[in-house]
C-alpha positions as a LaTeX table, in Angstrom:
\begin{tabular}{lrrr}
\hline
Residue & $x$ (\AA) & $y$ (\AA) & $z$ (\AA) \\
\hline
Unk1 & 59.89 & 65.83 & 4.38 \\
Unk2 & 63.77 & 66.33 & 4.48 \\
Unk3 & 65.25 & 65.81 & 7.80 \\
Unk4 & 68.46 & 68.06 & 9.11 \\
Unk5 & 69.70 & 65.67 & 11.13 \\
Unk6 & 72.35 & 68.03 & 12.39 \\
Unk7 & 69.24 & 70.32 & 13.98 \\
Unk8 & 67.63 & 67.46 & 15.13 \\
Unk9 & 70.36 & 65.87 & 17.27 \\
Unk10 & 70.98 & 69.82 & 18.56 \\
Unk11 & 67.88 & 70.52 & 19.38 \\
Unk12 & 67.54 & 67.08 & 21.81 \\
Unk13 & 70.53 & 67.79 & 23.12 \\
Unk14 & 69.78 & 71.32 & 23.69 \\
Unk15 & 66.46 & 70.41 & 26.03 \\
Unk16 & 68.43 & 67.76 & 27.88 \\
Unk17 & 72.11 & 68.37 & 28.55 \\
Unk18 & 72.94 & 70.99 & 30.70 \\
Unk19 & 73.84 & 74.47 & 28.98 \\
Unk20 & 77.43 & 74.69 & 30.37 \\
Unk21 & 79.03 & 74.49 & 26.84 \\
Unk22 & 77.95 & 77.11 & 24.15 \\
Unk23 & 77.89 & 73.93 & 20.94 \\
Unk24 & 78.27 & 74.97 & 17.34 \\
Unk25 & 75.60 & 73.74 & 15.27 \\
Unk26 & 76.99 & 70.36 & 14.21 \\
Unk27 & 76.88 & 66.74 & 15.10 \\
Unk28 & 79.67 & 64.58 & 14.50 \\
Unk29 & 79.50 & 61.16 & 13.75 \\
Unk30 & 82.52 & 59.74 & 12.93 \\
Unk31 & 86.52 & 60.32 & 12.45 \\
Unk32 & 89.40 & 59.19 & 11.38 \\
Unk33 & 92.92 & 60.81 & 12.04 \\
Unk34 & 92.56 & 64.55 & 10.81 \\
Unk35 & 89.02 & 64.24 & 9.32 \\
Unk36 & 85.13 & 64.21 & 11.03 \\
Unk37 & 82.02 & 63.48 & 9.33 \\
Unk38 & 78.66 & 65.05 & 10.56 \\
Unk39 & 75.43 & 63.30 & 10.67 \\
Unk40 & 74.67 & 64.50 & 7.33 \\
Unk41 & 77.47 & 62.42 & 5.89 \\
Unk42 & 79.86 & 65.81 & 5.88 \\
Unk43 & 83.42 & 65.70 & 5.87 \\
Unk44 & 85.62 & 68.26 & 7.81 \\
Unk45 & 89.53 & 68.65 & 8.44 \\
Unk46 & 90.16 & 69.09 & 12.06 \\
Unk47 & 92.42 & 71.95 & 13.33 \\
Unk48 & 91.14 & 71.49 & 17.22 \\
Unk49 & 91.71 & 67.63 & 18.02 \\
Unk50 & 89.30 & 67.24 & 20.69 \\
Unk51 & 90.96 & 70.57 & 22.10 \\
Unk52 & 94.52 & 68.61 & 21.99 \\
Unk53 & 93.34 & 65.44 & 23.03 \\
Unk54 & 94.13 & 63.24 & 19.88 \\
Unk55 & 97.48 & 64.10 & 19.24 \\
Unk56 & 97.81 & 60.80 & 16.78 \\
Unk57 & 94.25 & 61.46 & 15.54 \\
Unk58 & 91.51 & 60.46 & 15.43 \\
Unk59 & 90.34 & 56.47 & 16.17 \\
Unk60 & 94.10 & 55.98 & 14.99 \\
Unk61 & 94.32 & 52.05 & 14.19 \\
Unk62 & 97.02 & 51.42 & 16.53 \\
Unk63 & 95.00 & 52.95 & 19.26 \\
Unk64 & 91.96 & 50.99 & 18.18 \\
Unk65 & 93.86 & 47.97 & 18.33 \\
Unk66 & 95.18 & 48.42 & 21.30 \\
Unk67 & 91.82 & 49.03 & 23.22 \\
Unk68 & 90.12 & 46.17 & 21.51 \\
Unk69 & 91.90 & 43.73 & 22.62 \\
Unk70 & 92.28 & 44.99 & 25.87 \\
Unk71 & 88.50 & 45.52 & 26.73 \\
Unk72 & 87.61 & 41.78 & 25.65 \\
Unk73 & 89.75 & 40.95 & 28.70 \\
Unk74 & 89.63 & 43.34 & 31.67 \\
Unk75 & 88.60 & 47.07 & 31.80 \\
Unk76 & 88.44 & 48.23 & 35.17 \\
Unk77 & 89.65 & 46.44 & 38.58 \\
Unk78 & 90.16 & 47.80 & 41.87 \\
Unk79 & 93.46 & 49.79 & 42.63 \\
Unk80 & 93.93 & 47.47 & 45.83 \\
Unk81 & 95.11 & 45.53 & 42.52 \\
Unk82 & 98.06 & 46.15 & 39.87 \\
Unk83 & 96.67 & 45.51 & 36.53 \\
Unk84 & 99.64 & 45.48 & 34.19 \\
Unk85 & 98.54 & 47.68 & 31.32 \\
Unk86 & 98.93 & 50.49 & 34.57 \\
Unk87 & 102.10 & 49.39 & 35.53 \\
Unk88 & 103.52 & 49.02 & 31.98 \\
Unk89 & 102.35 & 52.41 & 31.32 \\
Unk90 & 103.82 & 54.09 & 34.39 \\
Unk91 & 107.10 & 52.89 & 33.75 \\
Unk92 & 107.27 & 54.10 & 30.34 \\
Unk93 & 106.16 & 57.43 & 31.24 \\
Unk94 & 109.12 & 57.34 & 34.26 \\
Unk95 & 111.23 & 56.83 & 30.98 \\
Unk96 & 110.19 & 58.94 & 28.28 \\
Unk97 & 110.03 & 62.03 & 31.20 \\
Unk98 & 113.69 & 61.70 & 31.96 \\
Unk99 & 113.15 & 62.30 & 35.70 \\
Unk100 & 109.82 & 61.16 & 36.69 \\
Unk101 & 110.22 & 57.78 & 39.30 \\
Unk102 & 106.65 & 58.15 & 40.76 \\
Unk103 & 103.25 & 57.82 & 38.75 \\
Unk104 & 99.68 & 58.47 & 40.11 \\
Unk105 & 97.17 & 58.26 & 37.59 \\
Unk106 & 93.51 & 59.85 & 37.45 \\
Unk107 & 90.46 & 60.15 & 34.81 \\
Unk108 & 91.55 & 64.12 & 33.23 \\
Unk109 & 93.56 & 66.54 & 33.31 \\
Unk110 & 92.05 & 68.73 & 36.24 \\
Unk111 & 91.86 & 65.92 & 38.72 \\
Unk112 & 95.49 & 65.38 & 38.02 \\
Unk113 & 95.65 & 69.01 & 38.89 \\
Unk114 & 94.01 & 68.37 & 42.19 \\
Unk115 & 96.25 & 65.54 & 42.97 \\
Unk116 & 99.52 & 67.79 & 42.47 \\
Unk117 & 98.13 & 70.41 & 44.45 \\
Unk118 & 97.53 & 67.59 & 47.15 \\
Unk119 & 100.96 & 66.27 & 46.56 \\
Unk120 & 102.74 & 69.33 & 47.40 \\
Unk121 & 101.10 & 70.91 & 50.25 \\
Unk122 & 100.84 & 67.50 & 52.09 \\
Unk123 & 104.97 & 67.03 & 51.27 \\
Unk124 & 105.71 & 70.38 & 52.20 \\
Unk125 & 103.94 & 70.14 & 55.59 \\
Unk126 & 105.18 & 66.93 & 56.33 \\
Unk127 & 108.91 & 68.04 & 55.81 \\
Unk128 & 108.69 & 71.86 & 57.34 \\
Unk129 & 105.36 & 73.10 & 58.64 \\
Unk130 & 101.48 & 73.36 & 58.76 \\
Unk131 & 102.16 & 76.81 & 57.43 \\
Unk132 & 104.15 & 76.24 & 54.24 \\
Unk133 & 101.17 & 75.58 & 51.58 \\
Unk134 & 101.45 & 78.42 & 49.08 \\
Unk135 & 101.43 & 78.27 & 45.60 \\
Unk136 & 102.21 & 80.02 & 43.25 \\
Unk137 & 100.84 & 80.55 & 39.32 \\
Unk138 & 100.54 & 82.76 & 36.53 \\
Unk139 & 97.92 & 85.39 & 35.23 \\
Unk140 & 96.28 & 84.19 & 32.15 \\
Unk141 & 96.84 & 80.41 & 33.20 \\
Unk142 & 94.60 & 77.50 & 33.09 \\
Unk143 & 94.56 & 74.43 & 35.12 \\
Unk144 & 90.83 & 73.41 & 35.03 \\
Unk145 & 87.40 & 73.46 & 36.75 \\
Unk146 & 87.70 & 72.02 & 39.92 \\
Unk147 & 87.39 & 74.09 & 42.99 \\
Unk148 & 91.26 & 73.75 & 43.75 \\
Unk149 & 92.47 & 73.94 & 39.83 \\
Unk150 & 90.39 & 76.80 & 39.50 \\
Unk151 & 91.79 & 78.55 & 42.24 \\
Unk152 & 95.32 & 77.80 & 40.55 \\
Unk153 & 93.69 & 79.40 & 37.57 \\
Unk154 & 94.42 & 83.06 & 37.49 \\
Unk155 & 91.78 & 84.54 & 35.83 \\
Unk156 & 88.98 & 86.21 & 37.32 \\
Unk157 & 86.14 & 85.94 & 35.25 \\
Unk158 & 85.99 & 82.53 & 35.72 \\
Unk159 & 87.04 & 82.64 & 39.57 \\
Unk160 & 83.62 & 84.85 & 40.56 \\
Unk161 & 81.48 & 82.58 & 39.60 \\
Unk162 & 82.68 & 80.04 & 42.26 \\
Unk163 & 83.58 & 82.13 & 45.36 \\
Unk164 & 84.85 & 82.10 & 47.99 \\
Unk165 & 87.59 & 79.46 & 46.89 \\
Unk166 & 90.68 & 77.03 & 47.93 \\
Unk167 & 93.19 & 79.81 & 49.61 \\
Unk168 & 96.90 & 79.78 & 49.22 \\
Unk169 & 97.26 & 80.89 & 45.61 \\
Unk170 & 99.62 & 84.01 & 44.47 \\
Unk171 & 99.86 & 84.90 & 41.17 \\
Unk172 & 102.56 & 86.20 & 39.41 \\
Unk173 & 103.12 & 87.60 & 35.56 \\
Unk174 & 104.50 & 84.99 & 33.03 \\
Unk175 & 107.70 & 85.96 & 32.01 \\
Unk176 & 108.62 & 88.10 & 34.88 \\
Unk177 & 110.71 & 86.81 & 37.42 \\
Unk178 & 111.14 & 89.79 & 39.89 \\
Unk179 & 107.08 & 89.27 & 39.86 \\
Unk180 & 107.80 & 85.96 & 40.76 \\
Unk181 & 110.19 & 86.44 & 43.36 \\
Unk182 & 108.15 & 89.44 & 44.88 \\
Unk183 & 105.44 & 86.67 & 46.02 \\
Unk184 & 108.28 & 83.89 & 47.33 \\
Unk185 & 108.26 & 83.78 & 51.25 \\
Unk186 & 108.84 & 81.39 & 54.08 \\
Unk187 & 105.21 & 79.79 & 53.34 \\
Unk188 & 105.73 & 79.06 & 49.77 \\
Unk189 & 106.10 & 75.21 & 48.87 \\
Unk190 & 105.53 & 74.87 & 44.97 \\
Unk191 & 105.10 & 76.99 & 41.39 \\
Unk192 & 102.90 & 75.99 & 39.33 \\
Unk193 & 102.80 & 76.95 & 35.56 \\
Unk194 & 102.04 & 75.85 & 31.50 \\
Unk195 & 105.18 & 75.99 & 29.78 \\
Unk196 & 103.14 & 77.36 & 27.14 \\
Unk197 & 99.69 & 79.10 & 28.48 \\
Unk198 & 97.30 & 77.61 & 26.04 \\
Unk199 & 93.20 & 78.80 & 27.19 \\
Unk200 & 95.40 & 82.17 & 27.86 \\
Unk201 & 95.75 & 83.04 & 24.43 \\
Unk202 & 99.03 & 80.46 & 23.51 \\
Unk203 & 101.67 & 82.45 & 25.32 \\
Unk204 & 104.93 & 80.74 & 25.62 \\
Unk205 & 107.31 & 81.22 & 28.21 \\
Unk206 & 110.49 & 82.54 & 27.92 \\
Unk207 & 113.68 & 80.20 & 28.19 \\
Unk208 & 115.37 & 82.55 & 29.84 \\
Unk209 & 112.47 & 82.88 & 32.76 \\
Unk210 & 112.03 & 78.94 & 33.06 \\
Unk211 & 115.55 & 78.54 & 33.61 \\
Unk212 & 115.78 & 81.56 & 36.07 \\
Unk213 & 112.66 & 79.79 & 37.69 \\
Unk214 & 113.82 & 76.40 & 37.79 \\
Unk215 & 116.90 & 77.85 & 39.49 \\
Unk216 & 114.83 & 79.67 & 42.37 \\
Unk217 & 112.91 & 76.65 & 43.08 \\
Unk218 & 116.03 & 74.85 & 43.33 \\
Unk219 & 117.92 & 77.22 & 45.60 \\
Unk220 & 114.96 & 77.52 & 47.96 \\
Unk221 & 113.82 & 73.88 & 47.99 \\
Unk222 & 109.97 & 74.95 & 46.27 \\
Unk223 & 109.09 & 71.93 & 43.78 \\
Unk224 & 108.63 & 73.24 & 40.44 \\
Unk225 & 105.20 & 71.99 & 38.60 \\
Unk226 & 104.33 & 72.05 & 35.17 \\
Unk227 & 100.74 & 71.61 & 33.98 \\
Unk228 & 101.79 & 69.66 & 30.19 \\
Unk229 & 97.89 & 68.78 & 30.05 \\
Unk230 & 98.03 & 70.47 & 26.78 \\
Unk231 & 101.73 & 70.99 & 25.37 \\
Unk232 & 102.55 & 67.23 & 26.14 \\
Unk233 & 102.83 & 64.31 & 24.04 \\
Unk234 & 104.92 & 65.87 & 21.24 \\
Unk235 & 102.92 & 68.96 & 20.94 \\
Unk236 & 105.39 & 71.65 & 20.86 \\
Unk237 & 108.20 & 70.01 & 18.96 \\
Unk238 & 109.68 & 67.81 & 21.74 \\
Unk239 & 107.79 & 64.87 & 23.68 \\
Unk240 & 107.02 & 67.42 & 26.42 \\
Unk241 & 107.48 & 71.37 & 26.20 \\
Unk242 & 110.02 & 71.45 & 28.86 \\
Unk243 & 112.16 & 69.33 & 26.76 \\
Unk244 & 112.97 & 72.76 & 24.52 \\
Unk245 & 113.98 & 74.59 & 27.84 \\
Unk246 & 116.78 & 71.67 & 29.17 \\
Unk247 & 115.08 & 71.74 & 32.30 \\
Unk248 & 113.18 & 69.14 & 34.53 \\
Unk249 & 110.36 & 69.58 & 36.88 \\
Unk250 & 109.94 & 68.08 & 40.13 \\
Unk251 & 105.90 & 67.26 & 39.51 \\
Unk252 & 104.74 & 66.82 & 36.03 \\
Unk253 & 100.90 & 66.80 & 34.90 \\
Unk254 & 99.86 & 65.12 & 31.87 \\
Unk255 & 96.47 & 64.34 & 30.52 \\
Unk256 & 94.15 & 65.23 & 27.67 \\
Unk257 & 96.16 & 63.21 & 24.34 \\
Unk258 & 98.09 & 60.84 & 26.57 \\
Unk259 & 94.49 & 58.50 & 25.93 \\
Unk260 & 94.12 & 59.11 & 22.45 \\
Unk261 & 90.43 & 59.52 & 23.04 \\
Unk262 & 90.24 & 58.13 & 26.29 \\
Unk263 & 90.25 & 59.56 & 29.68 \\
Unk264 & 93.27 & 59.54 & 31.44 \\
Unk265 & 95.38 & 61.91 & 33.61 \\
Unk266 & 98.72 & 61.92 & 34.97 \\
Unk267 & 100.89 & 62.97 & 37.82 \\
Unk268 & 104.49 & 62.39 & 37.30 \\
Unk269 & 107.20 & 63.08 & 40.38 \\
Unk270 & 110.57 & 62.30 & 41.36 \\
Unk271 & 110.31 & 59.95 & 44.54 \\
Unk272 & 111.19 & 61.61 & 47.28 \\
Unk273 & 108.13 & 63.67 & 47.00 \\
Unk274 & 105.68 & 60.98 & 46.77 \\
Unk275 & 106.75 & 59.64 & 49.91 \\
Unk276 & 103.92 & 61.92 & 51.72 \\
Unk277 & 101.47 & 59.96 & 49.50 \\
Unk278 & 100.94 & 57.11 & 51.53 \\
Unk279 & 97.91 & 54.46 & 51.71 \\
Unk280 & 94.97 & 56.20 & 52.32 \\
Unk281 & 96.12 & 59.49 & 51.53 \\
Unk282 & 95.05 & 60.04 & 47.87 \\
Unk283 & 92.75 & 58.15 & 45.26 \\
Unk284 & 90.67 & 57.56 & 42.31 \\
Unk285 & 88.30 & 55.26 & 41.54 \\
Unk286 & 88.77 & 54.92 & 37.58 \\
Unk287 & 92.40 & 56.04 & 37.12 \\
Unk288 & 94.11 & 53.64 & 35.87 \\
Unk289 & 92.19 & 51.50 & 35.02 \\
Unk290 & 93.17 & 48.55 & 32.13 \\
Unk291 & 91.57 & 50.14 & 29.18 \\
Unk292 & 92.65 & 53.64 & 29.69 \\
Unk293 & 96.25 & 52.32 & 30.08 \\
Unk294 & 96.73 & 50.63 & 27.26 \\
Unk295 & 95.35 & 53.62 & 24.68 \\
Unk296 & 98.12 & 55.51 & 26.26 \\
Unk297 & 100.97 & 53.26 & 25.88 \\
Unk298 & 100.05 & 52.96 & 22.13 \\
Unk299 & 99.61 & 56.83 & 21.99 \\
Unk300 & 103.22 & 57.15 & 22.81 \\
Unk301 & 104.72 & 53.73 & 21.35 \\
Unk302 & 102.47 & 55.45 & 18.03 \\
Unk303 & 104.40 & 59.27 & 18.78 \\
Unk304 & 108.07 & 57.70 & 19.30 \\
Unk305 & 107.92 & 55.06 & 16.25 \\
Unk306 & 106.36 & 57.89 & 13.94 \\
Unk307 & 108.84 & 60.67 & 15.13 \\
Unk308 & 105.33 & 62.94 & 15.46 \\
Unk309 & 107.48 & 65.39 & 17.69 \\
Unk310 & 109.82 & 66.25 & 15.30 \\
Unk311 & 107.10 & 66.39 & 12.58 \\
Unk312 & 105.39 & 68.93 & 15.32 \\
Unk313 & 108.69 & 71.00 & 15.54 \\
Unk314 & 108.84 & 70.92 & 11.20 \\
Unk315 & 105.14 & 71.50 & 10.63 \\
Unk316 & 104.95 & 74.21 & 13.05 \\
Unk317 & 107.74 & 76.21 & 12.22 \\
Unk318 & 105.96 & 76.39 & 8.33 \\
Unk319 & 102.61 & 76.85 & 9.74 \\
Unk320 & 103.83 & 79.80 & 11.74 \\
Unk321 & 105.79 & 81.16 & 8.97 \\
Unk322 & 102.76 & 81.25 & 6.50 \\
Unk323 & 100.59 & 82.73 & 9.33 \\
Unk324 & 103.25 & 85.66 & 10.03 \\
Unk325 & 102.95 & 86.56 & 6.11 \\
Unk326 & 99.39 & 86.58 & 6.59 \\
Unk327 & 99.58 & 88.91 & 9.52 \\
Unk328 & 102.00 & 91.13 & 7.42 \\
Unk329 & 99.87 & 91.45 & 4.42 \\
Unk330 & 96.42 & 92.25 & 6.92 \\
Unk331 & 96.51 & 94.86 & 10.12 \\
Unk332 & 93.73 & 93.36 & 11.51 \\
Unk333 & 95.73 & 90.59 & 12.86 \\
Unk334 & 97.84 & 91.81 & 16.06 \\
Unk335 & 100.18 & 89.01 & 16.99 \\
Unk336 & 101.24 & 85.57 & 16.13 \\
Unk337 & 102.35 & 83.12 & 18.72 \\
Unk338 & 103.21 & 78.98 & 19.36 \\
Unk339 & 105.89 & 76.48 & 19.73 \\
Unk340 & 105.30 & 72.87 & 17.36 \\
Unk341 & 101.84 & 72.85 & 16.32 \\
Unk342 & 99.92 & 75.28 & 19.27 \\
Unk343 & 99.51 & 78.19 & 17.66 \\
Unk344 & 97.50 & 81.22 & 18.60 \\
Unk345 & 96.40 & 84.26 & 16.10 \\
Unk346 & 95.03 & 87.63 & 17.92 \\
Unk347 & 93.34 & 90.68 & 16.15 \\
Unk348 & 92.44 & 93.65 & 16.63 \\
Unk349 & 89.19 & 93.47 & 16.55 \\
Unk350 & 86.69 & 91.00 & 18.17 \\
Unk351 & 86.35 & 88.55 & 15.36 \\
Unk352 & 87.13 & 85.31 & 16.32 \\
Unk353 & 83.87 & 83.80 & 16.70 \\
Unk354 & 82.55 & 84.47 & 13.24 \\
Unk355 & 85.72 & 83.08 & 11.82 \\
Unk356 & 85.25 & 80.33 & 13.82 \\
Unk357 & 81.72 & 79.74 & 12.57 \\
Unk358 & 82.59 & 80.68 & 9.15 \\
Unk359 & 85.46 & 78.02 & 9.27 \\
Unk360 & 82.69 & 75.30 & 10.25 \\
Unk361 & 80.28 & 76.24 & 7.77 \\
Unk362 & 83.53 & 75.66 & 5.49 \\
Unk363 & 83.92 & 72.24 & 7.01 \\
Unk364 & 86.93 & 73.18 & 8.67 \\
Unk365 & 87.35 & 72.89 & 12.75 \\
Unk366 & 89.06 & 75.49 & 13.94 \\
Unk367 & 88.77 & 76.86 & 17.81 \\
Unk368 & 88.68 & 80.53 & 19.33 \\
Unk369 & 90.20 & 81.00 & 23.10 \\
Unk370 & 89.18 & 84.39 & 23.64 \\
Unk371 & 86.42 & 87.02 & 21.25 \\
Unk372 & 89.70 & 88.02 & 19.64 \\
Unk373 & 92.20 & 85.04 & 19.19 \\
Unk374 & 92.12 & 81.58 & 17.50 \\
Unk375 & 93.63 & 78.84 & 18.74 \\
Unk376 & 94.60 & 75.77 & 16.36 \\
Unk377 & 95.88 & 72.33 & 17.64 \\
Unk378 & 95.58 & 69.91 & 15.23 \\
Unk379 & 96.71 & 66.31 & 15.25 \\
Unk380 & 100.17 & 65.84 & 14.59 \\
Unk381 & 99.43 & 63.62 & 11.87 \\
Unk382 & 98.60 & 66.50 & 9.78 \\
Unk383 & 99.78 & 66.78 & 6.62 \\
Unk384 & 101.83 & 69.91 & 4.92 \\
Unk385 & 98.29 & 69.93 & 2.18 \\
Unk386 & 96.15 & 70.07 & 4.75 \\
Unk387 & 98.18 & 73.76 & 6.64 \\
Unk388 & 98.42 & 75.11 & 2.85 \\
Unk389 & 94.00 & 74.34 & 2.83 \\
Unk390 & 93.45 & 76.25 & 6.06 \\
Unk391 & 96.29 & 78.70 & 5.12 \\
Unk392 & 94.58 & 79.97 & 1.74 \\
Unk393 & 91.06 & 79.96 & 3.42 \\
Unk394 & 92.34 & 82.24 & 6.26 \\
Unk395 & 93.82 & 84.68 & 3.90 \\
Unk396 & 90.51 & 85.03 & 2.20 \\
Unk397 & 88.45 & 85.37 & 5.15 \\
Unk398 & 90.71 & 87.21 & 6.75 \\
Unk399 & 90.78 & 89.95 & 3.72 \\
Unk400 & 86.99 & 90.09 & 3.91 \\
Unk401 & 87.41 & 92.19 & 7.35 \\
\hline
\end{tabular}
């Protein structure tokens, strides 16, 4: 008898893991850099990267390396201790931000999140009053799953399902600043936004509007946040997004590829800020700890020595080209959108899941964000082949509409 092993390992996991995630029908195995093997011995080329996470790829050597060594000798110690993997690492991301003087460092990207929200309420009551706590974000955003990040999250499907939740959130419309400025009063202390909106749909902002809002924050003294869980780490052409808009935030969160596979999270700040965030005040158990550390100073040694942002900025600018000649040539594609190698594709109609599926059953991993728009992210090792191989099976599917 012939065993799927695919279906089998789905349909254990389906009768023991909580239903939270709606899984395609595949088991992977194995991966290296831009490829994934199934259970079946299958081969795919990956266009998600564990959803951004693996900017370098997959079980990249360097990484490997890094962690091997590191786990013979110490994983995880208490953080009434420096371990010097932490330490290392928090200075070099003080260095490659270009303002940050302040790390704090947690297991993901929505307990960084958290922390920031924290940060900024306790350092805005602390230097003006028990009143000034409001925050605010943008419609469409995402910031996580937690209680607080999803009340920072500005969408209200997934808001209902957790009512009543963490007060003190406005939201205003990306790329809008008199929408912005309409919800700015005496009580406001921070704004909070993605650079590029990425579970939104991939909806960049405007230079023009981060500028205008970087300027506001400045004139009014609210500390400017921006959630890089997803554009960071060489993502959108630069080693962080806000790099392309010659600005600097005063709180920077970073997670998701910054552990190449690991969980790690971030919060970078100037230092004035983090003065509120005394002993006692804030913690986590995990973050930081030794092994996490070092996967993310190779993930950034491996992103600076390989020049992976500018091959973001190069790669993306084709891939986006190719896809806007495929949107020209078929009507059922509304819009084309990204910065680097984030790149979202809407229709008109509510196809994205089949492609999706279609794409898998093609051994190619590609991800939808919405019923109607794709979402692609993949490593920044990619090659130029590999675009032109998803490229001419999009144009075929996509002509089958």
């Amino acid at each position: 008898m012939i065993v799927n092993k695919n279906k089998e390992i789905f349909d254990i996991g389906s009768k023991y893991l909580m239903p939270t995630y709606k899984r395609s029908p595949v088991v992977f195995e194995k991966a290296k850099m831009q490829y994934l093997w199934d259970v079946e011995g299958n081969k795919y080329l990956d266009f998600i990267a564990g959803y951004g996470c693996l900017n370098v790829g997959h079980s990249n050597k360097f990484v490997v390396g890094a962690l091997k060594n590191q786990v013979g000798k110490l994983i995880q110690s208490s953080n009434i201790y420096y371990n010097k993997p932490q330490v290392m690492l928090a200075k070099k991301l003080c260095e490659v931000s270009g303002f940050g003087e302040k790390v704090f460092f947690a297991n993901s990207g929505t307990e960084s999140i958290e922390g920031a929200i924290k940060l900024v309420r306790k350092y805005s009551t602390d230097n003006y009053n028990q009143d000034r706590y409001e925050i605010i974000t943008f419609k469409r955003s995402f910031h996580g799953r937690t209680l607080g990040a999803l009340a920072a999250t500005a969408q209200i499907k997934k808001q209902k399902l957790y009512e009543p939740l963490l007060q003190g959130f406005k939201y205003a419309e990306l790329n809008d600043i008199e929408s912005v400025k309409k919800l700015i009063n005496e009580n406001t202390c921070a704004i909070m936004l993605e650079p590029v909106q990425g579970e939104g749909g991939i909806f960049p902002a405007d230079k023009g509007f981060l500028v205008d809002l970087r300027n506001i924050c400045s004139e009014k003294n609210i500390l400017l946040i921006l959630d890089e869980i997803q554009t960071g780490f060489g993502r959108t052409g630069k080693m962080f997004a806000y790099q392309n808009y010659s600005i600097y935030p005063d709180i920077l969160v970073v997670a998701k590829s910054l552990g190449g596979g690991m969980p790690i999270g971030a919060i970078i700040s100037k230092g004035n800020i983090t003065e509120s965030f005394g002993p006692g005040t804030h913690g986590s158990t995990f973050g930081g700890n030794a092994a996490s550390c070092v996967a993310g100073m190779a993930v950034i040694n491996y992103i600076l020595d390989n020049k992976l942002a500018d091959k973001a900025a190069k790669l993306g600018r084709y891939f986006m080209g190719k896809l806007m000649k495929i949107k020209d040539k078929y009507s059922v594609v509304k819009e084309v959108r990204g910065m680097g190698l984030m790149v979202g594709m809407e229709f008109n109609e509510l196809v994205a899941e089949k492609i999706t599926l279609d794409a898998l059953n093609d051994k190619l991993v590609i991800n939808k964000v919405s019923d109607s728009t794709l979402r692609f992210l993949p490593p920044l090792i990619i090659s130029k082949k590999n675009i032109d191989i998803l490229l001419k099976w999009l144009d075929g599917k996509i002509r089958e509409i």
